[in-house]
C-alpha positions as CSV (number, residue, x, y, z in Angstrom):
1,X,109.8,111.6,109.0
2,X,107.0,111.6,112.0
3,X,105.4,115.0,112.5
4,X,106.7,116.8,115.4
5,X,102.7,118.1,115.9
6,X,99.5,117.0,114.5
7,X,98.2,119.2,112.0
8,X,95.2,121.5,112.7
9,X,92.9,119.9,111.0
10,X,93.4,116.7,112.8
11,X,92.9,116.6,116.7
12,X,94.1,114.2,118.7
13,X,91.0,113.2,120.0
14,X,89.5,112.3,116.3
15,X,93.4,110.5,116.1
16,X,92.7,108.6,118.9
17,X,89.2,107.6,117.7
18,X,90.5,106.5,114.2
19,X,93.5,104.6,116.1
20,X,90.9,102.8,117.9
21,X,89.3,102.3,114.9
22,X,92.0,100.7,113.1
23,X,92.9,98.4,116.3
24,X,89.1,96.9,115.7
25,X,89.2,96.6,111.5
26,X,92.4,96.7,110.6
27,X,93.0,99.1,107.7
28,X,92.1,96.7,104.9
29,X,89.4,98.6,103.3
30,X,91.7,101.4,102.8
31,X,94.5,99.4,101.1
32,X,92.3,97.3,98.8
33,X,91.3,99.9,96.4
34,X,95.3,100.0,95.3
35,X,95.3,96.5,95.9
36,X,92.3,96.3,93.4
37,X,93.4,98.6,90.9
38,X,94.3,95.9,88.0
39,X,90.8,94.5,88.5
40,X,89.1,97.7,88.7
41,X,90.5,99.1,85.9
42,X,89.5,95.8,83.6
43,X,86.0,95.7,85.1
44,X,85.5,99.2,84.0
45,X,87.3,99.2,81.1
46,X,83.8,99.9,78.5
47,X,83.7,103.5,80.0
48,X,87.5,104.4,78.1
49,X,86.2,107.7,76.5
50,X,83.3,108.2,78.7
51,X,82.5,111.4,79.7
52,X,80.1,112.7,82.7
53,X,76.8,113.9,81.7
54,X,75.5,115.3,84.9
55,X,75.9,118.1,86.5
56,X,79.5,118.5,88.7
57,X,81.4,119.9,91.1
58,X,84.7,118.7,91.7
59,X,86.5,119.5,94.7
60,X,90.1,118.8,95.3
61,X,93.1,120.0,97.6
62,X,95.4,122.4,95.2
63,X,98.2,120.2,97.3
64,X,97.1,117.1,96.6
65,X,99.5,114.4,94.9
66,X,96.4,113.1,92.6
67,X,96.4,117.2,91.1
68,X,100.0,117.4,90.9
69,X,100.3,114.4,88.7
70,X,98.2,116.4,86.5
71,X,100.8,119.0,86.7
72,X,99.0,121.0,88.7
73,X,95.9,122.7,89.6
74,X,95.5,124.1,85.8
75,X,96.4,120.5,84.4
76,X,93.5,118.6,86.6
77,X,91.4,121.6,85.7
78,X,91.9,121.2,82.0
79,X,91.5,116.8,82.6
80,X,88.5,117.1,84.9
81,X,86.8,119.7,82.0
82,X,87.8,117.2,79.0
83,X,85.6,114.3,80.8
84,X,82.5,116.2,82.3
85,X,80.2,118.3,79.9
86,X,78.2,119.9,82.8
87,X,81.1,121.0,85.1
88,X,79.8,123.8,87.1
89,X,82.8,124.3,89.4
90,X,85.9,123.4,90.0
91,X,87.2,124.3,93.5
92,X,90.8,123.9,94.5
93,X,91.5,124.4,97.9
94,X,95.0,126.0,98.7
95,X,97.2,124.7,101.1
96,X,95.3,121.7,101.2
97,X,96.1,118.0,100.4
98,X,94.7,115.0,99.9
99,X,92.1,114.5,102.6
100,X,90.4,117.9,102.0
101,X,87.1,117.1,103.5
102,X,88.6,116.8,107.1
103,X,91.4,119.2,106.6
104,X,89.1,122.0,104.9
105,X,85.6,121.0,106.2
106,X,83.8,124.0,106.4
107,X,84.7,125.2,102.9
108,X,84.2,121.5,101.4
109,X,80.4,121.5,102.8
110,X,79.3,124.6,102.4
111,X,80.4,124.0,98.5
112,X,78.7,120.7,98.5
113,X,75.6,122.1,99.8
114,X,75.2,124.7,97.5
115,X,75.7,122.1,94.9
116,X,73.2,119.8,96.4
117,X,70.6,123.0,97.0
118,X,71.0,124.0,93.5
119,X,70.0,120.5,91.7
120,X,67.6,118.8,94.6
121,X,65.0,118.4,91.7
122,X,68.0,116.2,90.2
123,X,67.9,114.6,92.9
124,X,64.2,114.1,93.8
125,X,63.5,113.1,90.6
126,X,63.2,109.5,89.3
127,X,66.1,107.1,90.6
128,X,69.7,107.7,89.0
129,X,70.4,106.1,86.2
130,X,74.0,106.0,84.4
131,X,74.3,108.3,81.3
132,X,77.8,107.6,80.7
């Protein structure tokens, strides 16, 4: 069903931009990671197991379909602390779906800043390297 209103988060004038957007690119870039998944998945196969070493924060909407397929909030919890030994948060945004940086902004980069503040030695360090 079309919305009868856009939602807060999205104002008609960013609509109109992405619209525009769209009308220039086309919305190929968007579709081809699903289009890609096969390949993706068999190009990164060797990491099956893997867990993430470095420090994280994961953010998510608690709304989200990608969380719900976990059974919820406590079930992507419980996946995201299996693979990461250095999760330091994991922040669920209520009422909030799968585009939570433009629907929750404010709350999304104030969390990413402290996260950035906290570890710029990390980060300003010698150039990343993978420790998966």
């Amino acid at each position: 069903a079309v919305p009868q209103a856009l939602p807060l988060w999205l104002p008609a004038a960013d609509l109109a931009y992405f619209v525009e957007q769209y009308k220039l690119s086309g919305f190929r870039g968007g579709v081809n990671l699903y289009r890609n998944f096969k390949r993706n998945w068999q190009l990164t196969r060797h990491f099956t197991g893997s867990v993430v070493q470095q420090p994280v924060l994961f953010v998510a909407g608690a709304e989200d379909n990608v969380v719900h397929s976990y059974g919820g909030v406590e079930g992507a919890r419980r996946a995201v602390e299996g693979k990461c030994t250095q999760l330091e948060r994991c922040l669920f945004l209520e009422d909030t779906g799968h585009w939570c940086q433009q629907e929750r902004a404010e709350e999304v980069n104030a969390a990413l800043l402290d996260f950035v503040q906290r570890h710029q030695g990390l980060l300003a360090g010698s150039p990343a390297t993978s420790r998966m």
